[in-house]
PALUMSE-888357 format. One record per residue (C-alpha): residue number from 1; residue in three letters; x, y, z. Coordinates in steps of 0.2 Angstrom, whole numbers, plus 5000, padded with zeros to 4 digits. Layout:
// PALUMSE-888357
(NUM "ala" (X Y Z));
...
***
This chain:
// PALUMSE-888357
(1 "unk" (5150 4821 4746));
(2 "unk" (5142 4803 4748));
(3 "unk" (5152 4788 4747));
(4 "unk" (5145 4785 4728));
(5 "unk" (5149 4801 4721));
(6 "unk" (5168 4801 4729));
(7 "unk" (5170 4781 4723));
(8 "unk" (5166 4788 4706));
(9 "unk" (5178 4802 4704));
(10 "unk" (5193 4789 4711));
(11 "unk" (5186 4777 4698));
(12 "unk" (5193 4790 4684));
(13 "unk" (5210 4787 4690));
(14 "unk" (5211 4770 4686));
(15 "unk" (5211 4770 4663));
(16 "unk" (5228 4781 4668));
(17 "unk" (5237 4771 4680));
(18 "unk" (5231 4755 4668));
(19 "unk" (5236 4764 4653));
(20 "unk" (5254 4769 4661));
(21 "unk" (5259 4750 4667));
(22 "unk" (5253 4745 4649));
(23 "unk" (5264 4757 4642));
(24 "unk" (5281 4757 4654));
(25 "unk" (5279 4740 4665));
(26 "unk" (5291 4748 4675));
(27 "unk" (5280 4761 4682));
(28 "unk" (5280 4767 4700));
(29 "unk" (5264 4763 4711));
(30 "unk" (5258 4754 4727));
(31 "unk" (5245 4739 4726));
(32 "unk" (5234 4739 4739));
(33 "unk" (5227 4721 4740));
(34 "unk" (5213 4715 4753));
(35 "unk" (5207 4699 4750));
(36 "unk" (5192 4701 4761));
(37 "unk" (5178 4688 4758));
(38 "unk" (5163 4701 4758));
(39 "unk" (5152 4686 4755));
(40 "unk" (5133 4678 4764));
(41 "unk" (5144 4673 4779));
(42 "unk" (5131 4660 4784));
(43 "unk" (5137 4653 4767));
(44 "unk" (5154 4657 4771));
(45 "unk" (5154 4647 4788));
(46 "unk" (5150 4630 4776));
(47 "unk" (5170 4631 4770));
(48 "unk" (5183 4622 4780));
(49 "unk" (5194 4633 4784));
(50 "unk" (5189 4649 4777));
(51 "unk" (5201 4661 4786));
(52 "unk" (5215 4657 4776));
(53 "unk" (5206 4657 4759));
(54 "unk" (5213 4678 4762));
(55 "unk" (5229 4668 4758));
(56 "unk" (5224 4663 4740));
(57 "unk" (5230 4680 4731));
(58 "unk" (5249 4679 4737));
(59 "unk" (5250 4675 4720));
(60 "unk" (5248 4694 4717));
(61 "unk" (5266 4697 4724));
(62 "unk" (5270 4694 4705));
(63 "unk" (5267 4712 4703));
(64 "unk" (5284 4716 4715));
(65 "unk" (5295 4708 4696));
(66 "unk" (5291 4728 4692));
(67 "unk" (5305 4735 4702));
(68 "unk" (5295 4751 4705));
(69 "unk" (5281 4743 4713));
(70 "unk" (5276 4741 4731));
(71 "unk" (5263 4729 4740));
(72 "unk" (5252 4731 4753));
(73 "unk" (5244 4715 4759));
(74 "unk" (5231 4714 4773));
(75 "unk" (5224 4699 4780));
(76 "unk" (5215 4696 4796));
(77 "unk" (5227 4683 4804));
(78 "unk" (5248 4685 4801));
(79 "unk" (5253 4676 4787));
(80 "unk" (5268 4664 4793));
(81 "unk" (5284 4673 4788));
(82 "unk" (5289 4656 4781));
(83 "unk" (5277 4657 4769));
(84 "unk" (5281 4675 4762));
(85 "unk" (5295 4670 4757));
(86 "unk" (5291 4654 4751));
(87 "unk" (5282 4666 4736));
(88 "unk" (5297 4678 4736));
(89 "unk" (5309 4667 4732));
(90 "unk" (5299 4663 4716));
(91 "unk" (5301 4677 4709));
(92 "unk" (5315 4676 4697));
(93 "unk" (5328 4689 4692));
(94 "unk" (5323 4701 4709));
(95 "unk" (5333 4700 4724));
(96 "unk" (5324 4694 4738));
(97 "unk" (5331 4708 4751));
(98 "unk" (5325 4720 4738));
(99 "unk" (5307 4712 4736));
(100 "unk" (5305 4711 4753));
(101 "unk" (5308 4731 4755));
(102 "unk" (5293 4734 4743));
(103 "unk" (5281 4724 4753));
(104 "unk" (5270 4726 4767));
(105 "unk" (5261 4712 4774));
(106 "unk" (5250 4718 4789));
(107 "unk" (5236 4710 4799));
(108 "unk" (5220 4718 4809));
(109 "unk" (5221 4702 4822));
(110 "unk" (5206 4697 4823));
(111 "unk" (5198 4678 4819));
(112 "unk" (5181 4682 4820));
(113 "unk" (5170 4677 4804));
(114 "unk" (5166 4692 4799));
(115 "unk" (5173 4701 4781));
(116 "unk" (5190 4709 4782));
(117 "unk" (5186 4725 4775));
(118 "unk" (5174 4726 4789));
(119 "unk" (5188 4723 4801));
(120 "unk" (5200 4736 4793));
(121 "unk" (5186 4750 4792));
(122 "unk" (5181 4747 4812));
(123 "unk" (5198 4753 4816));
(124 "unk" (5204 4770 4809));
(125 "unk" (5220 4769 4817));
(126 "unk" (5225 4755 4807));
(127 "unk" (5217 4765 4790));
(128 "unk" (5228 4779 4796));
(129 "unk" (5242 4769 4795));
(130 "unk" (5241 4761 4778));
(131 "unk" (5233 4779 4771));
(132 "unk" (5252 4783 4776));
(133 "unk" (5260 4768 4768));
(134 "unk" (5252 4771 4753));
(135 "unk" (5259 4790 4749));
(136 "unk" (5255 4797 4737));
(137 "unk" (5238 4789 4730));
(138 "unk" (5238 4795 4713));
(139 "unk" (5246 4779 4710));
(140 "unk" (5239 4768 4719));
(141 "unk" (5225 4755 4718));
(142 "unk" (5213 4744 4727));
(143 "unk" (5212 4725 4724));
(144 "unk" (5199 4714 4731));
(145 "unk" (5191 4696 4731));
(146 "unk" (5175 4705 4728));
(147 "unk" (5168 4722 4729));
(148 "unk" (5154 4727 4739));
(149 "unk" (5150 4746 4748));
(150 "unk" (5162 4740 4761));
(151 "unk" (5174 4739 4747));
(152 "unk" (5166 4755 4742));
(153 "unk" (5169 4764 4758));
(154 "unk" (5186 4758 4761));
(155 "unk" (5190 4764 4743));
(156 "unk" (5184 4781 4748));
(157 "unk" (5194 4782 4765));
(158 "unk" (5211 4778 4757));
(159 "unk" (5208 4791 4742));
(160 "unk" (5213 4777 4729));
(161 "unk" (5202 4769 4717));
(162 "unk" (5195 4751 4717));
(163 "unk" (5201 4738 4703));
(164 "unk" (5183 4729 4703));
(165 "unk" (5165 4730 4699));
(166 "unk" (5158 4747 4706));
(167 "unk" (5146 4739 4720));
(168 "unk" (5131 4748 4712));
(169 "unk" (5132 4734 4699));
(170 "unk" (5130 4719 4710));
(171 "unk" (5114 4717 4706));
(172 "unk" (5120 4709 4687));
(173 "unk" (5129 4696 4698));
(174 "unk" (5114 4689 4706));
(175 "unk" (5109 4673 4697));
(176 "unk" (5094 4683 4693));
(177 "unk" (5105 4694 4684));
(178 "unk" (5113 4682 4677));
(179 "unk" (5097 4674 4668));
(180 "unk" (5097 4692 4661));
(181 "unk" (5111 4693 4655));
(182 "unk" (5112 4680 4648));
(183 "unk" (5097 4683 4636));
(184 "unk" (5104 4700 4631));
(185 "unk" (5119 4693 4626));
(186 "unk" (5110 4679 4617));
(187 "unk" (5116 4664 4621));
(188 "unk" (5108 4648 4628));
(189 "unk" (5106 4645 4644));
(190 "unk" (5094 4634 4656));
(191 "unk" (5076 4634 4653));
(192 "unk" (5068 4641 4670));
(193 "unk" (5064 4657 4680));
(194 "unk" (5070 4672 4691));
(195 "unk" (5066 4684 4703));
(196 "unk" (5059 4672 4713));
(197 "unk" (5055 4678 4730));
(198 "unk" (5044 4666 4741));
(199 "unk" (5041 4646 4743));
(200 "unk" (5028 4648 4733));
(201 "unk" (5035 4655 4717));
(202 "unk" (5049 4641 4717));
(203 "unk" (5032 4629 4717));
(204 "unk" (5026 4640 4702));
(205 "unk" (5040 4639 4694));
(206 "unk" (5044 4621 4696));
(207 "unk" (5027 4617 4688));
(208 "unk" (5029 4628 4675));
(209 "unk" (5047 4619 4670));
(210 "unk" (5038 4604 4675));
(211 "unk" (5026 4609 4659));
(212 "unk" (5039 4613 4646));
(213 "unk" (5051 4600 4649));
(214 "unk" (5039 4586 4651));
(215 "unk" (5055 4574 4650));
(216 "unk" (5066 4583 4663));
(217 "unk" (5070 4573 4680));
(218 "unk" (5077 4588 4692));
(219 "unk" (5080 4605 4691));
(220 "unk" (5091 4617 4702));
(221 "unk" (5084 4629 4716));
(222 "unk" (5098 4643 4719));
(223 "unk" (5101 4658 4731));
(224 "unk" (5102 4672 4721));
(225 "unk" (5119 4676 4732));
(226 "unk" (5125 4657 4734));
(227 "unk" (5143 4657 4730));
(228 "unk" (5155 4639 4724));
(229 "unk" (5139 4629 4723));
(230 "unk" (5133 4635 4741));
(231 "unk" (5116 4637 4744));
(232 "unk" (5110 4628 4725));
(233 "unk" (5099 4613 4730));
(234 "unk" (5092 4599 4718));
(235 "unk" (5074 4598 4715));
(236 "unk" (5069 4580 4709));
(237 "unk" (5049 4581 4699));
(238 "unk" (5037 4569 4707));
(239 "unk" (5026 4557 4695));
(240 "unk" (5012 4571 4695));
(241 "unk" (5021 4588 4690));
(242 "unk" (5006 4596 4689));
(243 "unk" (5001 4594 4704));
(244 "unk" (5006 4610 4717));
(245 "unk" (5006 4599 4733));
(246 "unk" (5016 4584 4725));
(247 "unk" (5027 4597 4721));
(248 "unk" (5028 4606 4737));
(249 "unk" (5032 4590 4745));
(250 "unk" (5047 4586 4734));
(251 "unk" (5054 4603 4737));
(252 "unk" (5053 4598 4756));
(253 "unk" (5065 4586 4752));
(254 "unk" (5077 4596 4741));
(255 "unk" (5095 4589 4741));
(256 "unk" (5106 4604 4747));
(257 "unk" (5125 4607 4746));
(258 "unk" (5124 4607 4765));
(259 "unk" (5113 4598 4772));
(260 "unk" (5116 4599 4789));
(261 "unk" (5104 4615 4785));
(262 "unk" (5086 4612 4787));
(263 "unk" (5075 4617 4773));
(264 "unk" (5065 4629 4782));
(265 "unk" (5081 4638 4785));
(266 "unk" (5085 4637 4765));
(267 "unk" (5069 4643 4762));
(268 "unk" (5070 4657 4774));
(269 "unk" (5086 4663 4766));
(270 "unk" (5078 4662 4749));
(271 "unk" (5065 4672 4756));
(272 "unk" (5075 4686 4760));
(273 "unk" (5089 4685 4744));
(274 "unk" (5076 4678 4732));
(275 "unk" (5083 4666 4720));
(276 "unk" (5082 4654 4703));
(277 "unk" (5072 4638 4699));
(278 "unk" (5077 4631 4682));
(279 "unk" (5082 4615 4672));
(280 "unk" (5099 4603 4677));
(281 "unk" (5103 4602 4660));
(282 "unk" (5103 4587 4654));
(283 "unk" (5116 4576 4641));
(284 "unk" (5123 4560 4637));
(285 "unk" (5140 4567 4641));
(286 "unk" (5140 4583 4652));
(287 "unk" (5155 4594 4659));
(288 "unk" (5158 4608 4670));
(289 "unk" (5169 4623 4662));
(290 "unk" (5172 4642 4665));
(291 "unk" (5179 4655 4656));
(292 "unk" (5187 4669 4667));
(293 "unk" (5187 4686 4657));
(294 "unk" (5194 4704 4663));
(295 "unk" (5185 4719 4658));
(296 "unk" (5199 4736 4656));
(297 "unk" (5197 4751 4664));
(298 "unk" (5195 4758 4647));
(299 "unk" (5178 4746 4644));
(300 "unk" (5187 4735 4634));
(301 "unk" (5184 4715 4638));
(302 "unk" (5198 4701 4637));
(303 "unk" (5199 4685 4637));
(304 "unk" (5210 4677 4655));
(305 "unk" (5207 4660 4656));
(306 "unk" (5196 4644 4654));
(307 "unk" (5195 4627 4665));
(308 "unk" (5186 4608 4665));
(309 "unk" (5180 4613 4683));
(310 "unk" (5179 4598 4695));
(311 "unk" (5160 4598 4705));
(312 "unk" (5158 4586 4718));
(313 "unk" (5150 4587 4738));
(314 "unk" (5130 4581 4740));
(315 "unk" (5123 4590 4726));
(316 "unk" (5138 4589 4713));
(317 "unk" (5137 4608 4713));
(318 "unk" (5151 4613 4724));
(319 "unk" (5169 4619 4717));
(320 "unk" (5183 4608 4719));
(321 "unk" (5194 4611 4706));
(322 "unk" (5200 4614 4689));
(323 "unk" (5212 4610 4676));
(324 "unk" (5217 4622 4661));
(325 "unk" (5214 4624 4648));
(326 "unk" (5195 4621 4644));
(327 "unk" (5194 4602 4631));
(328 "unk" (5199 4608 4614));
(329 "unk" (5184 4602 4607));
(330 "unk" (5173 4619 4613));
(331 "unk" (5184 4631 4620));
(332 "unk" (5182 4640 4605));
(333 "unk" (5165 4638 4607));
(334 "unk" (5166 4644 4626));
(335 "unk" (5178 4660 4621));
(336 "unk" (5164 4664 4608));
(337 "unk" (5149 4664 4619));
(338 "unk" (5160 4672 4635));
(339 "unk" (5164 4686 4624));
(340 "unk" (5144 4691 4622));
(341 "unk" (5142 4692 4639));
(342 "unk" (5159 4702 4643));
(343 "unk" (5151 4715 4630));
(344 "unk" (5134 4715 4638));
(345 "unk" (5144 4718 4655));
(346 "unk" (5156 4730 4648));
(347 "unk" (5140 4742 4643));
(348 "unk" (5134 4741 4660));
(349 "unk" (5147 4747 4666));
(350 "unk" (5157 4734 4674));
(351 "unk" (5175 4732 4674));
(352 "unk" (5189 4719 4684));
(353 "unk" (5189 4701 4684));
(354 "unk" (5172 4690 4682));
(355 "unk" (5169 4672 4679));
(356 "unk" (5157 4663 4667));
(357 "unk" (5153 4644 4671));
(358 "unk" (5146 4633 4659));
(359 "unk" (5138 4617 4656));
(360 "unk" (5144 4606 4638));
(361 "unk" (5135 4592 4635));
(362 "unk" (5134 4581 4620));
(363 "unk" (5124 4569 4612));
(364 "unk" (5129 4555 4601));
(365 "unk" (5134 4560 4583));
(366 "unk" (5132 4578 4589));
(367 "unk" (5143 4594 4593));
(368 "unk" (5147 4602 4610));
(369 "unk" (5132 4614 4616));
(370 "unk" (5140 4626 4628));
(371 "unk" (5125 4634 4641));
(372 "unk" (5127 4650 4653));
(373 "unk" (5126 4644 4670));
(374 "unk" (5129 4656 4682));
(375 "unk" (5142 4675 4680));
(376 "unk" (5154 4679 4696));
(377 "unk" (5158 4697 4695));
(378 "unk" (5173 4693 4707));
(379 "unk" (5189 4683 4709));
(380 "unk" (5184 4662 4710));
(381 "unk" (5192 4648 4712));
(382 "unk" (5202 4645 4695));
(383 "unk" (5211 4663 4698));
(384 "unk" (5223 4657 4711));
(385 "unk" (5230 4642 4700));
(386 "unk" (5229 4656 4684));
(387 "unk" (5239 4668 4695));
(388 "unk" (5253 4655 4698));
(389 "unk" (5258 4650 4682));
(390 "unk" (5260 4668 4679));
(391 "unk" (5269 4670 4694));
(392 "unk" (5279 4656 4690));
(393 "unk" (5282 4655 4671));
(394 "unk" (5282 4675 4666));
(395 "unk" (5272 4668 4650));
(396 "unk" (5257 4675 4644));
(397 "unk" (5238 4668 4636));
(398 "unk" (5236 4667 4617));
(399 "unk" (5218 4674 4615));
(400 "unk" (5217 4665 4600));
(401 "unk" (5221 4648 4605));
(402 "unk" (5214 4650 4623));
(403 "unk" (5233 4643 4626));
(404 "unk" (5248 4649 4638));
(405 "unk" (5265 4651 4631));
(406 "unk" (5279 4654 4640));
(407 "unk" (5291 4665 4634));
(408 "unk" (5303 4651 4627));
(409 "unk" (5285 4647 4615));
(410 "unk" (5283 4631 4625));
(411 "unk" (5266 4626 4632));
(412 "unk" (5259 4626 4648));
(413 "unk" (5244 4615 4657));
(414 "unk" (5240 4612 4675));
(415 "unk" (5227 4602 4687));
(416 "unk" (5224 4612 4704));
(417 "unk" (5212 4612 4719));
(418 "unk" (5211 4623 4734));
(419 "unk" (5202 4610 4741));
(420 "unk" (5216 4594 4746));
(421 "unk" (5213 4589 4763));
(422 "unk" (5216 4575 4774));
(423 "unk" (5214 4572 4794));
(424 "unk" (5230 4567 4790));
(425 "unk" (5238 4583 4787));
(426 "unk" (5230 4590 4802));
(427 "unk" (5246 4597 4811));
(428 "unk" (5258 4601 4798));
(429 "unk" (5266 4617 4800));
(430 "unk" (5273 4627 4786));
(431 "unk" (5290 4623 4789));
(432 "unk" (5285 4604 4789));
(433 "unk" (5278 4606 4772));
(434 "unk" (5292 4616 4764));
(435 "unk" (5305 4603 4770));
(436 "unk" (5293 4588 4762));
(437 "unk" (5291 4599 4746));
(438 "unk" (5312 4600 4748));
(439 "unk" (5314 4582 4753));
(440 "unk" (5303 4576 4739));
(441 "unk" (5309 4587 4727));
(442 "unk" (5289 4592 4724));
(443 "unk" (5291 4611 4721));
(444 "unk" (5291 4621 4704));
(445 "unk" (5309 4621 4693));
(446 "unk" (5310 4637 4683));
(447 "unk" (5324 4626 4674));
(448 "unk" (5311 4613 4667));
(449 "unk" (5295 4626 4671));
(450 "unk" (5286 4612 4678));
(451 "unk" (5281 4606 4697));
(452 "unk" (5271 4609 4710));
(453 "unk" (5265 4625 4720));
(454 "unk" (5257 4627 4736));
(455 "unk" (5243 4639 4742));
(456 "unk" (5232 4640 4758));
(457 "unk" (5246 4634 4767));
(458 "unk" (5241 4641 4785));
(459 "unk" (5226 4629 4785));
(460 "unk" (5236 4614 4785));
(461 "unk" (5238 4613 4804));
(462 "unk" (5222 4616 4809));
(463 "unk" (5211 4610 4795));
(464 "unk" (5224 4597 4787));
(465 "unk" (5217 4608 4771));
(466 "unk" (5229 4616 4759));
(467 "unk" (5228 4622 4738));
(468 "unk" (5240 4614 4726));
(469 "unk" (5244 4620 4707));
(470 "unk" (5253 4604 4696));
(471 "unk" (5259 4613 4680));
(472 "unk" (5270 4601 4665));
(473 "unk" (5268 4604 4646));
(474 "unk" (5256 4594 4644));
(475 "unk" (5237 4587 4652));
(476 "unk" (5245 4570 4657));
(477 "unk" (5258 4577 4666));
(478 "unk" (5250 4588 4676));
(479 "unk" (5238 4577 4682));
(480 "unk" (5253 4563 4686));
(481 "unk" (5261 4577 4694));
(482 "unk" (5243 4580 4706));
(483 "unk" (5243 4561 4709));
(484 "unk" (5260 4560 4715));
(485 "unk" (5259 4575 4726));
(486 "unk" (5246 4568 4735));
(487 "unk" (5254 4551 4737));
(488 "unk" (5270 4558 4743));
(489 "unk" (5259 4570 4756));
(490 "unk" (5249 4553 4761));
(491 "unk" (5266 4544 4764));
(492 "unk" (5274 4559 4772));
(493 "unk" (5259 4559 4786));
(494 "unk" (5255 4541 4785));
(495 "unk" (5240 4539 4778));
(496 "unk" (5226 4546 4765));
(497 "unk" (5211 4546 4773));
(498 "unk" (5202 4557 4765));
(499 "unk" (5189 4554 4775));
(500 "unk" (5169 4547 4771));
(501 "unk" (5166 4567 4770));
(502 "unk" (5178 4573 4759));
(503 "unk" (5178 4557 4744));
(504 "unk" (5183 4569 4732));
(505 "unk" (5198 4568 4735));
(506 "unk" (5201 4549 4728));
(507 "unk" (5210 4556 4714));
(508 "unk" (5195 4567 4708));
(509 "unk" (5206 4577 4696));
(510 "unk" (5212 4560 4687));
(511 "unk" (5199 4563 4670));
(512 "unk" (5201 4550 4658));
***
């Protein structure tokens, strides 16, 4: 039996072992979670610090508040103790002795930039020995960051099923993809084209936008498996759009995310991914948010989440962070158009967690228009911060407000990045943070159900890079509490400097 076939039969499991933790949440099962970054390593290799973004679903320890339920983590570098149980001890009502006895954090030992799951499958050994902390797999599952046929595979070799997208569905997460689903689900979206496969078709296709948006000043050149704004470039239109050699030259000169990459290597990679060309939307007043959804095993779409995401690096396209919820003024609007897509998806097949960016923009004296940008059938950035006000709060979403409610009925808000980073912080070990977060009183008071949370943590003292999550009751807050973490961090290490390659950090999160 193939790898497809057997995937398929474990996928069955998973509407029973949902349906049983919806039903008793006390029910017995093992979570299997690798947070394997099955991604264009190339692309990969542009992110400071990398390694230790396997350290961003700790947040899933949440799932030990079930006293039945038992946790396998598996990253590729040990985890610093400290910082296990600088999670456990968040967990309220659950002894720590007895959370620690239901959770296994392993590591394979190995730096090298390559996926995880690729690590874990090159050593059967270590599958043996997880195959056997697992038991019985009837009631187990798989978690990953994203899902691809390593995901698949290593599905298959511990007998339990994946939680995620089955891999044979990837192709809808291309950004060509996107454009068509996007159109089947109705809903606007950039003016442009896909399938793109050569230099010359994104020339084609520049002249043609060039045509039908005769006022348009740039449009965006994408890969089709970029990922956090990676491998997107902004095409500027020359005087004479019509003409293919004016055009060719401009794309000579694109402005790339990185662009310590040359364009012939841009354009190779395009080559062999194909890609997008189409419009940077235009507006008077233009924002940046997502809407996270979560397709059921059963088929049936819900809505997670929704963020003003925060853009910055040379192009303005890369991911820096988030604040939630989405502006009251459209999140009705985005819930509305996010829930066309999650049904489009939903009869394809796919199932697990998947992000939906958008562009709003405004006119004067007009409504919001929400546009599709781009679907990421995976975990993204916003479902760290997401993870930890449920891990911290025990509240829930209200899907018709788009709000979260904590179980007292009091609401919740948040300004996060996984993205904070100074040269200053560049040798701050975890037990160096903690006692600052102590010292300062920085960290999250279930008494008040406000404060700060770190994440990332182990990049700190090579990177001087770690994620943050400010949560009060209301916007304000929560961005005063991001302000004065980063001041009391800038005074702790005596300094702020951000650095000329990392301006985004000069209170990027402060939105009036």
């Amino acid at each position: 039996m193939d790898d497809t076939q057997r995937f398929a039969e474990l996928k069955e499991r998973l509407p029973g072992i949902w349906s049983a933790l919806s039903r008793d949440p006390a029910f017995e099962h093992t979570s299997v979670i690798v947070p394997s970054l099955s991604v264009n390593q190339e692309e990969l290799a542009k992110v400071t610090g990398a390694a230790y973004y396997e350290e961003r679903l700790l947040f899933a320890l949440i799932r030990l508040r079930n006293p039945n339920a038992r946790v396998i983590y598996v990253t590729s570098q040990p985890v610093h103790p400290d910082i296990i149980d600088y999670y456990l001890d968040f967990l309220d009502n659950v002894p720590l002795r007895h959370a620690r006895e239901r959770l296994h954090v392993l590591s394979v030992l190995d730096a090298g930039l390559r996926p995880l799951t690729e690590k874990i499958l090159e050593r059967p050994r270590f599958v043996r020995r997880l195959q056997r902390l697992i038991g019985d797999p009837q009631h187990a599952y798989l978690t990953c960051y994203n899902a691809t046929a390593l995901e698949r595979r290593l599905a298959v070799e511990l007998d339990i099923p994946l939680n995620g997208i089955d891999p044979a569905l990837l192709h809808l997460g291309t950004k060509t993809g996107n454009r068509r689903i996007f159109a089947e689900a109705g809903v606007d979206y950039p003016a442009g084209s896909e399938d793109l496969r050569s230099e010359q078709d994104i020339v084609d296709a520049l002249i043609d936008l060039g045509r039908l948006k005769p006022q348009l000043a740039r449009a965006v050149v994408k890969l089709n498996e970029g990922f956090g704004g990676e491998g997107n470039g902004v095409f500027t239109f020359p005087k004479r759009r019509d003409d293919p050699e004016a055009v060719r030259a401009n794309l000579m000169q694109l402005d790339r995310t990185s662009m310590s990459e040359s364009i012939a290597s841009f354009l190779g990679k395009f080559d062999k991914m194909g890609g997008i060309a189409e419009e940077l939307v235009p507006g008077s007043e233009i924002r940046s948010p997502s809407v996270q959804m979560r397709i059921s095993p059963g088929g049936v779409p819900e809505f997670v989440s929704s963020h003003e995401q925060v853009l910055g690096g040379a192009t303005g396209q890369s991911y820096l962070g988030c604040s939630f919820p989405a502006d009251d003024a459209y999140r009705q609007l985005l819930m509305q158009q996010a829930a066309k897509i999650a049904e489009v998806l939903a009869t394809k097949g796919v199932i697990g967690r998947f992000g939906i960016d958008f562009l709003a923009t405004r006119e004067p004296g007009s409504d919001w228009r929400a546009h599709a940008i781009e679907i990421n059938l995976r975990m993204g950035g916003t479902t760290p911060p997401f993870h930890a006000l449920e891990f911290l709060t025990g509240g829930h979403l209200d899907p018709e407000s788009g709000l979260f409610r904590c179980p007292n009925g009091r609401t919740k808000y948040y300004a996060a990045t996984d993205n904070l980073k100074s040269s200053d912080y560049r040798g701050l070990l975890p037990e160096d943070l903690f006692e600052i977060i102590a010292r300062r009183r920085l960290g999250f008071s279930h008494a008040t159900g406000t404060g700060c949370l770190f994440h990332m943590i182990g990049a700190l003292s090579q990177y001087g890079k770690v994620g943050m999550v400010c949560i009060a009751e209301n916007p304000a807050d929560a961005r005063r509490l991001f302000d004065q973490a980063i001041d009391v961090l800038d005074e702790e290490t005596g300094g702020g400097s951000h650095g000329v390659q990392t301006p985004l950090l000069d209170r990027y999160l402060k939105m009036e």
